[in-house]
Backbone and ligand atoms as CSV (ligand in chain L), in Angstrom:
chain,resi,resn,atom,element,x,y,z
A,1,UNK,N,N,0.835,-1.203,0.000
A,1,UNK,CA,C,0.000,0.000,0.000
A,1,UNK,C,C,0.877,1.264,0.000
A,2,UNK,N,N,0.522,2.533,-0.822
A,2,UNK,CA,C,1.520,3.594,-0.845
A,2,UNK,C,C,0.269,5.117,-0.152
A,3,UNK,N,N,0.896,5.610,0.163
A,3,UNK,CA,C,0.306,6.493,0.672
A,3,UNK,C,C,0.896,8.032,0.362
A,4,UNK,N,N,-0.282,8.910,-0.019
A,4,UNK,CA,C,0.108,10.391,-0.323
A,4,UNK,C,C,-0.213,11.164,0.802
A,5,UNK,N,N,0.777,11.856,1.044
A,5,UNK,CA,C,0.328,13.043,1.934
A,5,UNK,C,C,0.514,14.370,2.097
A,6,UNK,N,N,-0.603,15.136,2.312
A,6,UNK,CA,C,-0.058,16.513,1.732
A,6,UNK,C,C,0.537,17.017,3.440
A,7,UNK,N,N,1.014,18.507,2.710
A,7,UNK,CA,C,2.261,18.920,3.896
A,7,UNK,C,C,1.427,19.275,5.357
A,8,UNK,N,N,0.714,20.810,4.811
A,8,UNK,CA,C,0.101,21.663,5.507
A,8,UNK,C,C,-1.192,21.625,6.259
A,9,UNK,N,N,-1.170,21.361,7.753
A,9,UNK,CA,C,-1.906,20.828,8.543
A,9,UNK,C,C,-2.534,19.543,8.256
A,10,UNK,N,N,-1.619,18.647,7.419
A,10,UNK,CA,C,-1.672,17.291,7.521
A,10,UNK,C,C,-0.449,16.665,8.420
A,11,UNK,N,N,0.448,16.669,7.923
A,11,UNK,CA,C,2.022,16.592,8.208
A,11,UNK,C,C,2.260,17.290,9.441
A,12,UNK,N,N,1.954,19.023,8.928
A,12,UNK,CA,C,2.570,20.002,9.751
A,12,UNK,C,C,1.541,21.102,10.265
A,13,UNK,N,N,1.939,21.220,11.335
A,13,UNK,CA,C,0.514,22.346,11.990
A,13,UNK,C,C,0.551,23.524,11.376
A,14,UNK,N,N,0.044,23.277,10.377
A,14,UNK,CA,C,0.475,24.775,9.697
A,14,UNK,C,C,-0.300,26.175,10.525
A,15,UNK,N,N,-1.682,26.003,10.334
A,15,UNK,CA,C,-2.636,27.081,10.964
A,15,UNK,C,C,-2.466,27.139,12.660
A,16,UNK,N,N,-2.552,25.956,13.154
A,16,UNK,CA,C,-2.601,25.758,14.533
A,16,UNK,C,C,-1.263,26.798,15.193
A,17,UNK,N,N,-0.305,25.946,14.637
A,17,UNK,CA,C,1.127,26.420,15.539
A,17,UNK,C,C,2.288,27.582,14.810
A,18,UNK,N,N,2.031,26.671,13.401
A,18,UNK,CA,C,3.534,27.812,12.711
A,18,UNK,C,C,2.871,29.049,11.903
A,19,UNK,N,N,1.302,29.483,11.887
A,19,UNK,CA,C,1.294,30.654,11.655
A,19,UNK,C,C,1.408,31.489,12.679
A,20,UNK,N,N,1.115,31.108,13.707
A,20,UNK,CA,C,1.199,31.675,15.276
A,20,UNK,C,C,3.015,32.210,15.534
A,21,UNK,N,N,3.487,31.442,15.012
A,21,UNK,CA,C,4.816,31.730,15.601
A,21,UNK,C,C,5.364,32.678,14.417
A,22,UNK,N,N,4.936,32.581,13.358
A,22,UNK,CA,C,5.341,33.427,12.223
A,22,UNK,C,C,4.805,34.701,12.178
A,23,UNK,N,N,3.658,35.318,13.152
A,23,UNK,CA,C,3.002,36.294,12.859
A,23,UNK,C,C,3.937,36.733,14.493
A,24,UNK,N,N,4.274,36.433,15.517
A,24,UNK,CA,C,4.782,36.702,16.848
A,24,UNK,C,C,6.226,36.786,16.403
A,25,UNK,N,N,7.112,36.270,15.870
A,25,UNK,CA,C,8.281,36.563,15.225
A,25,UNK,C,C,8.468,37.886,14.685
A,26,UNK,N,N,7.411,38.061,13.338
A,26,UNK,CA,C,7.520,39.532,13.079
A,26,UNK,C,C,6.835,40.084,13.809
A,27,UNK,N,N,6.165,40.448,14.912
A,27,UNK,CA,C,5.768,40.954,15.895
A,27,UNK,C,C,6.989,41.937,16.466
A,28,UNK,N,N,7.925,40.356,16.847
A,28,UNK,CA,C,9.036,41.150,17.580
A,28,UNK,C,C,9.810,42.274,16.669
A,29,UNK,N,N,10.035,41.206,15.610
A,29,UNK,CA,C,10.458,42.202,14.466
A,29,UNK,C,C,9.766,43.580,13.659
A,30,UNK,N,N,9.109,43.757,15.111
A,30,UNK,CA,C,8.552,45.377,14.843
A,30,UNK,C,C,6.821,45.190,13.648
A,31,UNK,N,N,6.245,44.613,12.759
A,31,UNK,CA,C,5.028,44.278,12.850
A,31,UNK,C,C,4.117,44.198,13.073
A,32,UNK,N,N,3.084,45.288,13.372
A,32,UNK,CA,C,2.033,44.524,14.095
A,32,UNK,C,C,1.093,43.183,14.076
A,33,UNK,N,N,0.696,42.533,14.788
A,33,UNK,CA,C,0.188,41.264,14.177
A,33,UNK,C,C,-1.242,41.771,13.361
A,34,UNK,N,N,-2.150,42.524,13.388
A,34,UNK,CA,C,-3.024,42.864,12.806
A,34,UNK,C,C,-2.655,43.120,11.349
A,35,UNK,N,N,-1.576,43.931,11.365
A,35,UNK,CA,C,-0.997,44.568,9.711
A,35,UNK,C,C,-0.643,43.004,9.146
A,36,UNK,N,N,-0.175,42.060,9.650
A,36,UNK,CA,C,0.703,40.853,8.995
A,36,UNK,C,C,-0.333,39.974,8.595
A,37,UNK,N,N,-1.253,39.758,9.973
A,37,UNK,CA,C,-2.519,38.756,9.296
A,37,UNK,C,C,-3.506,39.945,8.423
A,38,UNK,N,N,-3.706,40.980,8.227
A,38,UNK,CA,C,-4.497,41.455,6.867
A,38,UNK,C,C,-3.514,41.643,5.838
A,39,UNK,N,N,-2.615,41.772,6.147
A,39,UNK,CA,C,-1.949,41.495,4.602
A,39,UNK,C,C,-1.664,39.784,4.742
A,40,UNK,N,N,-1.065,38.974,4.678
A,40,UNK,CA,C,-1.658,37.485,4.669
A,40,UNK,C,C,-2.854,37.086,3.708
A,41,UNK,N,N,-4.323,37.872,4.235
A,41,UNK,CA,C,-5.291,37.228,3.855
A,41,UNK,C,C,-5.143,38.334,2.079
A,42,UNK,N,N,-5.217,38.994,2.077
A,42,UNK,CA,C,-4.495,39.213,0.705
A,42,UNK,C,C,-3.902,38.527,0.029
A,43,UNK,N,N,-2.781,37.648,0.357
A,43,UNK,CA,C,-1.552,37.078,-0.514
A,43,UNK,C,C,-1.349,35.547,-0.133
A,44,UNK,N,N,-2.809,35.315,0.092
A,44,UNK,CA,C,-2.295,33.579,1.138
A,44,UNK,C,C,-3.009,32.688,-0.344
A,45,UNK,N,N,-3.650,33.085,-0.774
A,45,UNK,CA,C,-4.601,32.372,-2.091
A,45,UNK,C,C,-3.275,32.115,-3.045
A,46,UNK,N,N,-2.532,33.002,-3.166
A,46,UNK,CA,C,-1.204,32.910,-4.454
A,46,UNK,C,C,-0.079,32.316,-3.888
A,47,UNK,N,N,0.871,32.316,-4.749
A,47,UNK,CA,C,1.743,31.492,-4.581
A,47,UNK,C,C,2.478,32.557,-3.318
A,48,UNK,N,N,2.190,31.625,-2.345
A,48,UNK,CA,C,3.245,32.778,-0.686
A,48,UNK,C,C,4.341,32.335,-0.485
A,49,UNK,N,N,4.953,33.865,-0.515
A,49,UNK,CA,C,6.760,33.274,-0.498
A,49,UNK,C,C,6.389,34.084,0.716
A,50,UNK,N,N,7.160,33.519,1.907
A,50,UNK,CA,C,7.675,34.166,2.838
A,50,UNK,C,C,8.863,35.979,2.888
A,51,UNK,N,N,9.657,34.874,2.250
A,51,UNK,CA,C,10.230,36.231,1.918
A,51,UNK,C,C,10.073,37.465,1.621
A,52,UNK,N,N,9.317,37.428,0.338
A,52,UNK,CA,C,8.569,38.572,-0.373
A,52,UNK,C,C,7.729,39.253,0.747
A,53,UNK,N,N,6.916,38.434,1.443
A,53,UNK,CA,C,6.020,38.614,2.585
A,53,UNK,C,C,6.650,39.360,3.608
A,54,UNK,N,N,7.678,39.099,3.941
A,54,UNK,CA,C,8.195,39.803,5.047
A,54,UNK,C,C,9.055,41.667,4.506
A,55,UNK,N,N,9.414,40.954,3.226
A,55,UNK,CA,C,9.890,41.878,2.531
A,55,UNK,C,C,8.849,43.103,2.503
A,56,UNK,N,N,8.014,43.566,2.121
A,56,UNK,CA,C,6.391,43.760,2.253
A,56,UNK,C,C,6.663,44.467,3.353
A,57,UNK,N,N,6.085,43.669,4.052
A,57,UNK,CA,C,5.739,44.361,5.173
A,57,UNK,C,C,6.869,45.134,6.062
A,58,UNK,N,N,8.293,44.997,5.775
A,58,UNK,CA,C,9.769,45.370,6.260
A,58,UNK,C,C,9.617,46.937,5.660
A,59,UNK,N,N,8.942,47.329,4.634
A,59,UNK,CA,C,9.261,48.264,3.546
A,59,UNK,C,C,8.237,49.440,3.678
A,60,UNK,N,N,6.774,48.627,4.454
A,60,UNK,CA,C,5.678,49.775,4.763
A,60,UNK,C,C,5.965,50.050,6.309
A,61,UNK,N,N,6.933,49.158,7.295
A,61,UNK,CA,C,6.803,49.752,8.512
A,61,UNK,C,C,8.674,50.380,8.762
A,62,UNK,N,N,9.269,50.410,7.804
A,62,UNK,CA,C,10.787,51.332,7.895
A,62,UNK,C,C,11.624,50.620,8.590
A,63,UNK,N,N,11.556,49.100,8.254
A,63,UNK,CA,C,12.499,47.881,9.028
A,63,UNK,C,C,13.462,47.771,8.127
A,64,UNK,N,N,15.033,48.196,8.860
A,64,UNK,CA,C,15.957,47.652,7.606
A,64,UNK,C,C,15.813,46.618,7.291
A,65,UNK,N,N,15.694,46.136,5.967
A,65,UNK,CA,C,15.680,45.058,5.236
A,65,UNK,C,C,16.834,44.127,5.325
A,66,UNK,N,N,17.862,44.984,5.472
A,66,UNK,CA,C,19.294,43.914,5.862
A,66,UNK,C,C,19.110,42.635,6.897
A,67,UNK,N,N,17.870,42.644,7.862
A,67,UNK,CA,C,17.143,41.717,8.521
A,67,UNK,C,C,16.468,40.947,8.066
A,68,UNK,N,N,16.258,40.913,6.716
A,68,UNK,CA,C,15.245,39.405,5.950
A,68,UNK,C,C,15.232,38.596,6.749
A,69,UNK,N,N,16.765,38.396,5.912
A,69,UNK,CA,C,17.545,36.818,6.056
A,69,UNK,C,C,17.044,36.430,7.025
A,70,UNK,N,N,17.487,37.111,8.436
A,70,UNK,CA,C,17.979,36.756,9.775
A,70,UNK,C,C,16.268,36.282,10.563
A,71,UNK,N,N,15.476,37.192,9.758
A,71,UNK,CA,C,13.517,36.928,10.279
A,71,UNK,C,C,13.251,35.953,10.067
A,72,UNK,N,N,13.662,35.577,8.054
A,72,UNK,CA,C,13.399,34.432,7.640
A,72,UNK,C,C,13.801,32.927,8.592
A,73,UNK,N,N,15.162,33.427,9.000
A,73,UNK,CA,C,15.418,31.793,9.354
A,73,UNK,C,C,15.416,32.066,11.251
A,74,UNK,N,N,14.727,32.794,11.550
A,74,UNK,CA,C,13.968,32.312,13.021
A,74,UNK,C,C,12.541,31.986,12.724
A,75,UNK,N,N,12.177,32.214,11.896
A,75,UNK,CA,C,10.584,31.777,11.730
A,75,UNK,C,C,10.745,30.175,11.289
A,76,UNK,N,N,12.022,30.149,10.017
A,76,UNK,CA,C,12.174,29.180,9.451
A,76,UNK,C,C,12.655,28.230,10.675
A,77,UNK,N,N,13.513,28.194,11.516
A,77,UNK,CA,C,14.229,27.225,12.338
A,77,UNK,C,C,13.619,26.446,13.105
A,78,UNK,N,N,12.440,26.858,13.181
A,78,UNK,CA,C,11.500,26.428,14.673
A,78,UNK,C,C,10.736,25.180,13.615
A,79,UNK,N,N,10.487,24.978,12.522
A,79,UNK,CA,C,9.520,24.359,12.333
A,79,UNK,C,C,9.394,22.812,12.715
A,80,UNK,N,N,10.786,22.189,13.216
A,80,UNK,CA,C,10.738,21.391,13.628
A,80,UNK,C,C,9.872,21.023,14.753
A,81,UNK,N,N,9.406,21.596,15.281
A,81,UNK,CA,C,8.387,21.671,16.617
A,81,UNK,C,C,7.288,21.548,16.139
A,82,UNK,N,N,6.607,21.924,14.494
A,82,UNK,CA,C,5.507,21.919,14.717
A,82,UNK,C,C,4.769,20.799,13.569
A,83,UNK,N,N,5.817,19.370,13.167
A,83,UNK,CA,C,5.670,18.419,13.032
A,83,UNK,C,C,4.467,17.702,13.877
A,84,UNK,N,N,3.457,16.985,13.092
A,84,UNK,CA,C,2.287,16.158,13.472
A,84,UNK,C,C,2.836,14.701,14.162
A,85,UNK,N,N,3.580,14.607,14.944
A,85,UNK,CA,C,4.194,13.944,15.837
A,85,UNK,C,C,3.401,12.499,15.771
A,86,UNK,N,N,2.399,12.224,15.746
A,86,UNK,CA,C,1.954,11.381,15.654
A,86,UNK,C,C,1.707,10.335,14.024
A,87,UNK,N,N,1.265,11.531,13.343
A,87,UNK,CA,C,1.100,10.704,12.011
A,87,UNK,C,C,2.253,10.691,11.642
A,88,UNK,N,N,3.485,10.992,12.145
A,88,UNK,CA,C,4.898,11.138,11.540
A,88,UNK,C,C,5.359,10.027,12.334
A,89,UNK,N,N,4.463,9.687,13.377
A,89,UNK,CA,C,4.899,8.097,14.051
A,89,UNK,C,C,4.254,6.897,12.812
A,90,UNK,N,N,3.571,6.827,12.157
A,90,UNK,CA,C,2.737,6.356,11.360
A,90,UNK,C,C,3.289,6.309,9.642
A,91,UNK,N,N,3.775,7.033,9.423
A,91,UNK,CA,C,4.932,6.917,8.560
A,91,UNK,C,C,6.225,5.923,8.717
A,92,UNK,N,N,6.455,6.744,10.112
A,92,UNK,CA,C,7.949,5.982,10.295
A,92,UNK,C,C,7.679,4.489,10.238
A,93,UNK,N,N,6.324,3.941,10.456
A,93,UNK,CA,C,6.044,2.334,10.676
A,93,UNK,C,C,5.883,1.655,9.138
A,94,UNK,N,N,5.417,2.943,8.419
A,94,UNK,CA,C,4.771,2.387,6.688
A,94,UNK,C,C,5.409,1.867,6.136
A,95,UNK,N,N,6.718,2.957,6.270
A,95,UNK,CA,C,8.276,3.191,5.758
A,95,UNK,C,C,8.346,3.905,4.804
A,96,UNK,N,N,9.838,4.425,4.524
A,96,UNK,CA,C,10.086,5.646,3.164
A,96,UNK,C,C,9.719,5.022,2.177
A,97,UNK,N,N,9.672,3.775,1.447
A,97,UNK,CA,C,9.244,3.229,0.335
A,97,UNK,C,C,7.653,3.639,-0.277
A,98,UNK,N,N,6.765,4.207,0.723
A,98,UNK,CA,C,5.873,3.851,0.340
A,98,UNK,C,C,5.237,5.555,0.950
A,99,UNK,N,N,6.100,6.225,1.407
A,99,UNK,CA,C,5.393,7.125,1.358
A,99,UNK,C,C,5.690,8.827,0.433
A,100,UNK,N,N,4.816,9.470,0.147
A,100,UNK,CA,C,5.010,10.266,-0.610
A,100,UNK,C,C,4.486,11.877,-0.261
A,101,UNK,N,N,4.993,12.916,-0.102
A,101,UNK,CA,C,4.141,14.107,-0.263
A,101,UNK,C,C,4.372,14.896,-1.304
A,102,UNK,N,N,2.483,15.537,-1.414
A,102,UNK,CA,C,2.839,16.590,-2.714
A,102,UNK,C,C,1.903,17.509,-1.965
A,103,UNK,N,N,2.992,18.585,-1.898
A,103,UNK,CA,C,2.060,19.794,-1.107
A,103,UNK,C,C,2.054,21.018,-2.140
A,104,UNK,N,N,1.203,21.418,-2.208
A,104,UNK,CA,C,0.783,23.135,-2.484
A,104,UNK,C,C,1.480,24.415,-2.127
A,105,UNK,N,N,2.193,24.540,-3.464
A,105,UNK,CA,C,2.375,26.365,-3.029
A,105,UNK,C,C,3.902,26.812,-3.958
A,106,UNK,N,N,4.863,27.702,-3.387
A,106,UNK,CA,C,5.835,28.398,-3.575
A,106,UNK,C,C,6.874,27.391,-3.322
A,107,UNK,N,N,7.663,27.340,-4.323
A,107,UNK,CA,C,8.862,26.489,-4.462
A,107,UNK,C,C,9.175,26.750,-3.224
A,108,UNK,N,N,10.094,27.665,-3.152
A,108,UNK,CA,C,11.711,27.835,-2.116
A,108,UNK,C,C,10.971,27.514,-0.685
A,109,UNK,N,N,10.009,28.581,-0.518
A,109,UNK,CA,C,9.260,28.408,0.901
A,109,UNK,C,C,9.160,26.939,1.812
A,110,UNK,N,N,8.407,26.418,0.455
A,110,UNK,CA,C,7.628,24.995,0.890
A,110,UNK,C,C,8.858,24.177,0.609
A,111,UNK,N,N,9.687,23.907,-0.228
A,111,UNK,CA,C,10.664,23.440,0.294
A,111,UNK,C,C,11.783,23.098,1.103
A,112,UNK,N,N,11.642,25.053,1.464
A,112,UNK,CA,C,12.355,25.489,3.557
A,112,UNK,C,C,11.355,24.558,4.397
A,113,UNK,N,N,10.147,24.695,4.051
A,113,UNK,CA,C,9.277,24.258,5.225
A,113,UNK,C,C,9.506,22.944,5.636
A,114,UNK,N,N,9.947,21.848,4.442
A,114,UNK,CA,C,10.604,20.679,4.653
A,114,UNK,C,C,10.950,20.169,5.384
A,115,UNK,N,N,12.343,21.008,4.641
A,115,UNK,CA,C,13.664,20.995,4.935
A,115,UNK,C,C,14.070,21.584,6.351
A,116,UNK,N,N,13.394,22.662,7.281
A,116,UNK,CA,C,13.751,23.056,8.308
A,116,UNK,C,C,13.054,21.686,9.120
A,117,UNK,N,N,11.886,21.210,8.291
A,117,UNK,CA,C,11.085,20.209,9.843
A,117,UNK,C,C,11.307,18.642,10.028
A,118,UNK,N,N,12.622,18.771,8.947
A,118,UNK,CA,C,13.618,17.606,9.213
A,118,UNK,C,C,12.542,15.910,8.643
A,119,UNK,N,N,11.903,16.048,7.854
A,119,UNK,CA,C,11.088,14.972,7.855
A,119,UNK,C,C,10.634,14.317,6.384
A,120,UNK,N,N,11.872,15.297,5.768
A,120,UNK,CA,C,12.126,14.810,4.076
A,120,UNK,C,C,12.473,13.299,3.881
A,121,UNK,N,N,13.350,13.251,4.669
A,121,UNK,CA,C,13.915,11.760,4.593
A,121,UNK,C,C,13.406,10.493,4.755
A,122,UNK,N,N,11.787,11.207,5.352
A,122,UNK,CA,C,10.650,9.667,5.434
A,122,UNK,C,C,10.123,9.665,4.574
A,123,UNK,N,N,10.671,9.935,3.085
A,123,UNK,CA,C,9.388,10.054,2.172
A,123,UNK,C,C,10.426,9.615,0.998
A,124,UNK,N,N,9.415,8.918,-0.329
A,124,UNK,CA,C,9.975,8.353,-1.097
A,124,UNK,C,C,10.913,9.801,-2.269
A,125,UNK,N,N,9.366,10.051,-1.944
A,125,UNK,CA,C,9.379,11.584,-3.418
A,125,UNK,C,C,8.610,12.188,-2.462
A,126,UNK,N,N,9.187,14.145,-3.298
A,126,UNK,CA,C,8.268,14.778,-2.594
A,126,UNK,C,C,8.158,15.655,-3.541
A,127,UNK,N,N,6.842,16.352,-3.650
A,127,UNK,CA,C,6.416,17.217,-4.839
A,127,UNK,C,C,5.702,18.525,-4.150
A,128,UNK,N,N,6.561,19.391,-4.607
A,128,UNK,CA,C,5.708,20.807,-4.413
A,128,UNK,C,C,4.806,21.327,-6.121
A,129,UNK,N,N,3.679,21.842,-6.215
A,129,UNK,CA,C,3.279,22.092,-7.077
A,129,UNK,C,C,1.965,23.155,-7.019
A,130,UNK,N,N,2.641,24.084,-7.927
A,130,UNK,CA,C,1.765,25.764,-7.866
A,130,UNK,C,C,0.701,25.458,-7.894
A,131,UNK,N,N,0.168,24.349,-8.718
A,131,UNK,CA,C,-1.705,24.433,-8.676
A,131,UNK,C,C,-1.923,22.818,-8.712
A,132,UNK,N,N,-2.915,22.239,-9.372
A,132,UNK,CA,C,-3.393,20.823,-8.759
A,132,UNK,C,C,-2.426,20.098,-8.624
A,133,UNK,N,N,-3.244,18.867,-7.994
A,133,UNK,CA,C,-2.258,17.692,-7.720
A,133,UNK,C,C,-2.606,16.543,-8.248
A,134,UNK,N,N,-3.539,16.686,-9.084
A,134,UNK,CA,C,-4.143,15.402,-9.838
A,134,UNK,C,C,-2.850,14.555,-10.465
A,135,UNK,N,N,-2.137,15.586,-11.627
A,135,UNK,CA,C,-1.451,14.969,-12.470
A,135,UNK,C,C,-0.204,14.047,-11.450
A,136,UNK,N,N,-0.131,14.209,-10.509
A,136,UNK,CA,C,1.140,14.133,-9.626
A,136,UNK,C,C,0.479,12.623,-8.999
A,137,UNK,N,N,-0.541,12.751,-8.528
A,137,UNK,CA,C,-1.629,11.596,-7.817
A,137,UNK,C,C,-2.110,10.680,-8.973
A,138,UNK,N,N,-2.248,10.912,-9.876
A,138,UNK,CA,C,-2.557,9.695,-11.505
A,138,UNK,C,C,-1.432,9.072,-11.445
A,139,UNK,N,N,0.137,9.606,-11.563
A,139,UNK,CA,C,1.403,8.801,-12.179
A,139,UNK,C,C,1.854,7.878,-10.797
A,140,UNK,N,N,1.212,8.406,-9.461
A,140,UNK,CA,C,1.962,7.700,-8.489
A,140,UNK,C,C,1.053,6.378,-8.524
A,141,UNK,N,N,-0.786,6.614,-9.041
A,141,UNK,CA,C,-1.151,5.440,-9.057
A,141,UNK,C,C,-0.947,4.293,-10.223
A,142,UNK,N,N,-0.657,5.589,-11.463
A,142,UNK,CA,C,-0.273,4.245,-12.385
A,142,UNK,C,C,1.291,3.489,-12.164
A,143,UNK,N,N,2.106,4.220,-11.043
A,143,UNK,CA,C,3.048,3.747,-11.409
A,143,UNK,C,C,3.263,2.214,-10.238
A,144,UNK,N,N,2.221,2.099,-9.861
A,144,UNK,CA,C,1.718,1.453,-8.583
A,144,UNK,C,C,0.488,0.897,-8.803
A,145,UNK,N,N,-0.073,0.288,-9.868
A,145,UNK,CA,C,-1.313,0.108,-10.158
A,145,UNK,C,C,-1.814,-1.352,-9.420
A,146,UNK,N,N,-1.110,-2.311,-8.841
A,146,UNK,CA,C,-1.217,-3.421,-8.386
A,146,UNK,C,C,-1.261,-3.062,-6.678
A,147,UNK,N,N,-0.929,-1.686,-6.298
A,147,UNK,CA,C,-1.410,-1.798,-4.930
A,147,UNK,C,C,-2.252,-0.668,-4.877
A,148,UNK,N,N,-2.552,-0.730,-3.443
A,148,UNK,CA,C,-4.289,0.730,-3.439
A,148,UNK,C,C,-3.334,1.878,-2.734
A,149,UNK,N,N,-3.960,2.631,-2.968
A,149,UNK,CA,C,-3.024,3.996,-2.861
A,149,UNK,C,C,-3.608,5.116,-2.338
A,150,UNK,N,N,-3.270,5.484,-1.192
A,150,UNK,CA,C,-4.340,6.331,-0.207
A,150,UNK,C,C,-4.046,7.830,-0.331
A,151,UNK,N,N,-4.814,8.429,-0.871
A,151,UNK,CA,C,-4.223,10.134,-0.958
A,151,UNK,C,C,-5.358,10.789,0.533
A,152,UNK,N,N,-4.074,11.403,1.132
A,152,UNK,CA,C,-5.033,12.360,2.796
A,152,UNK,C,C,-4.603,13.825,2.029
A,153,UNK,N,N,-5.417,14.412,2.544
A,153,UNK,CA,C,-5.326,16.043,2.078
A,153,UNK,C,C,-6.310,16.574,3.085
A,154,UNK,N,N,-6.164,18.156,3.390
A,154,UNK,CA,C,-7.364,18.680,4.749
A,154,UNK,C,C,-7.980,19.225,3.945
A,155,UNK,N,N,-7.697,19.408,2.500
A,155,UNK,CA,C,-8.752,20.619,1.681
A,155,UNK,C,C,-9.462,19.531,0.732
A,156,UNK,N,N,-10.794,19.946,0.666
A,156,UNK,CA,C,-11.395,18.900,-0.412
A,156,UNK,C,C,-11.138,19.777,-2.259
A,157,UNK,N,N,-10.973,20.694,-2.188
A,157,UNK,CA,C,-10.618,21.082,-3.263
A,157,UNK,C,C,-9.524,20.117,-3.984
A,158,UNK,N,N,-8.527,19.454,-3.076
A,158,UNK,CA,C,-7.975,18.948,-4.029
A,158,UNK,C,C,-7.811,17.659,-4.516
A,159,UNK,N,N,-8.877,17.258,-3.214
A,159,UNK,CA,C,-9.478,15.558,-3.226
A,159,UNK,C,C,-10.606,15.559,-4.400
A,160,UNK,N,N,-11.679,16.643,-4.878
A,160,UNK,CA,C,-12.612,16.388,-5.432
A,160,UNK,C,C,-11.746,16.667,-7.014
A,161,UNK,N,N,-10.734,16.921,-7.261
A,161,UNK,CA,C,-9.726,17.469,-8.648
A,161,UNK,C,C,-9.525,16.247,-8.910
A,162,UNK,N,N,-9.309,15.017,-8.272
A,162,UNK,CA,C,-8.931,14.151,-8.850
A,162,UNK,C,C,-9.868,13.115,-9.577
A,163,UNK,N,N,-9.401,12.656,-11.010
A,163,UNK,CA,C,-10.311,11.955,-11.427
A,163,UNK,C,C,-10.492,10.647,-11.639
A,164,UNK,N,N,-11.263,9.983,-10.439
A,164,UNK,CA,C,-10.983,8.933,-10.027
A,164,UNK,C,C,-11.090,7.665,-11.090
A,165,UNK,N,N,-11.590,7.915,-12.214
A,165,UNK,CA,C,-11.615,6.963,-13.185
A,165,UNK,C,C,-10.088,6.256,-13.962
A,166,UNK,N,N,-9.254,7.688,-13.860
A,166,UNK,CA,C,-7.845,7.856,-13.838
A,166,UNK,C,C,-7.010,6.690,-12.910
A,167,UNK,N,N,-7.805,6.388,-11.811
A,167,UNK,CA,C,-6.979,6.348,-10.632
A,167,UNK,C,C,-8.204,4.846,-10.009
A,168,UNK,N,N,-7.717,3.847,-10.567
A,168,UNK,CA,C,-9.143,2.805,-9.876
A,168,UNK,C,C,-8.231,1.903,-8.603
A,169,UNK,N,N,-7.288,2.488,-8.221
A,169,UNK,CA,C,-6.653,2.045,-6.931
A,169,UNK,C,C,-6.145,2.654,-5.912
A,170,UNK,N,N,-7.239,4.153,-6.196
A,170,UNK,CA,C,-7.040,5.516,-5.111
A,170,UNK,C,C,-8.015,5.079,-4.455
A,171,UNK,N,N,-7.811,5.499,-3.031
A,171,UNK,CA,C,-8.746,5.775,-1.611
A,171,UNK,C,C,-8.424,6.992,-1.648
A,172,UNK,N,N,-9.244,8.093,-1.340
A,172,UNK,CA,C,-9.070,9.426,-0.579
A,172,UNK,C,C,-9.208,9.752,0.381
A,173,UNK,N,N,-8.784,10.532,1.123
A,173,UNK,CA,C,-8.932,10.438,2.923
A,173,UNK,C,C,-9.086,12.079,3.028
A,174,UNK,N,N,-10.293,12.556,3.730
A,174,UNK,CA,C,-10.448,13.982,4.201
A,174,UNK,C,C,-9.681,13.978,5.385
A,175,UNK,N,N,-8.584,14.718,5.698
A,175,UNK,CA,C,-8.168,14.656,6.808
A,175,UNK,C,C,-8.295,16.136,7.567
A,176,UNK,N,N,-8.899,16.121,9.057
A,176,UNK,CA,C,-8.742,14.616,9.714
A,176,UNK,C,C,-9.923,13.855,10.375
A,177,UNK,N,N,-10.837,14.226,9.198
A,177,UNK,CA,C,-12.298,14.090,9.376
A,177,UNK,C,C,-12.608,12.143,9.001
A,178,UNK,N,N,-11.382,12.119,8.550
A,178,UNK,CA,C,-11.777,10.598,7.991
A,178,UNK,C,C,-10.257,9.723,8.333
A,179,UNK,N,N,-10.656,8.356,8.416
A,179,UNK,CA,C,-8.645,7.239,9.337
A,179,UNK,C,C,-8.798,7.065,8.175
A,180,UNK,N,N,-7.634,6.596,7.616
A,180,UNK,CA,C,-7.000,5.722,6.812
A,180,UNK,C,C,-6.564,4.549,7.182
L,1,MG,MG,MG,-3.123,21.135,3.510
């Protein structure tokens, strides 16, 4: 059995814990949290680079910018903490052979997001991709067509994209409304 899993508040607390710490970071870094989450809900639909994001907002409140970097990777460093500890116990049992993520969004970002939360290495392949995930979820089932193949995702937008006729050895899993 192979299993897909997407990153963001599947994997990783995205909403719960690491927007919290990302909006209190630039806080310190001079920010208000009101200005950061309304600009957010502006720029969270498109492809969100952090960077740019902080960049932004560094430029309307008179923050030397020579501080990106240094914002970027305290927001970035922590993410190890906010790993789904449990379903990442649940992996580790599946094994890397069989597991896969394809998450949504901005190259560099979502690939920091990874890469800071240390949990690349349980996974066979991993796919970031600007818009659906169908085409990505068809090749993992044809390339696997003799076993059943469980795709979890928290958004149904991208569970209902897929076309299951494509795919006659997909399960889909609403997570975390539904076990696998
Ligand atoms: Mg998600």
């Amino acid at each position: 059995m192979k299993y897909i899993f997407d990153f963001d508040d599947v994997l990783f607390n995205n909403t719960a814990q690491f927007k919290k710490h990302m909006f209190s970071t630039l806080a310190e870094a001079g920010v208000e949290e009101h200005e950061a989450r309304a600009y957010y809900l502006e720029v969270r639909e498109k492809e969100f680079s952090l960077k740019n994001f902080i960049n932004i907002l560094f430029d309307r409140n008179g923050i030397n910018k020579s501080e990106i970097n240094e914002v970027y990777k305290k927001i970035m460093t922590e993410c190890s903490k906010f790993v789904n500890t449990s379903l990442i116990d649940k992996v580790k049992k599946i094994g890397k052979e069989n597991c896969y993520i394809i998450t949504n969004g901005e190259q560099e970002f979502n690939s920091d997001k990874i890469k800071y939360s240390s949990i690349g290495d349980l996974f066979k392949e991993i796919y970031i991709v600007p818009g659906s995930k169908k085409e990505i979820v068809e090749k993992i089932c044809a390339q696997n067509k003799n076993e059943k193949v469980i795709f979890i995702d928290d958004k149904q937008k991208f569970i209902e994209d897929i076309d299951l006729a494509k795919c006659p050895n997909l399960k889909t899993v609403l997570f975390p409304l539904e076990s696998f």
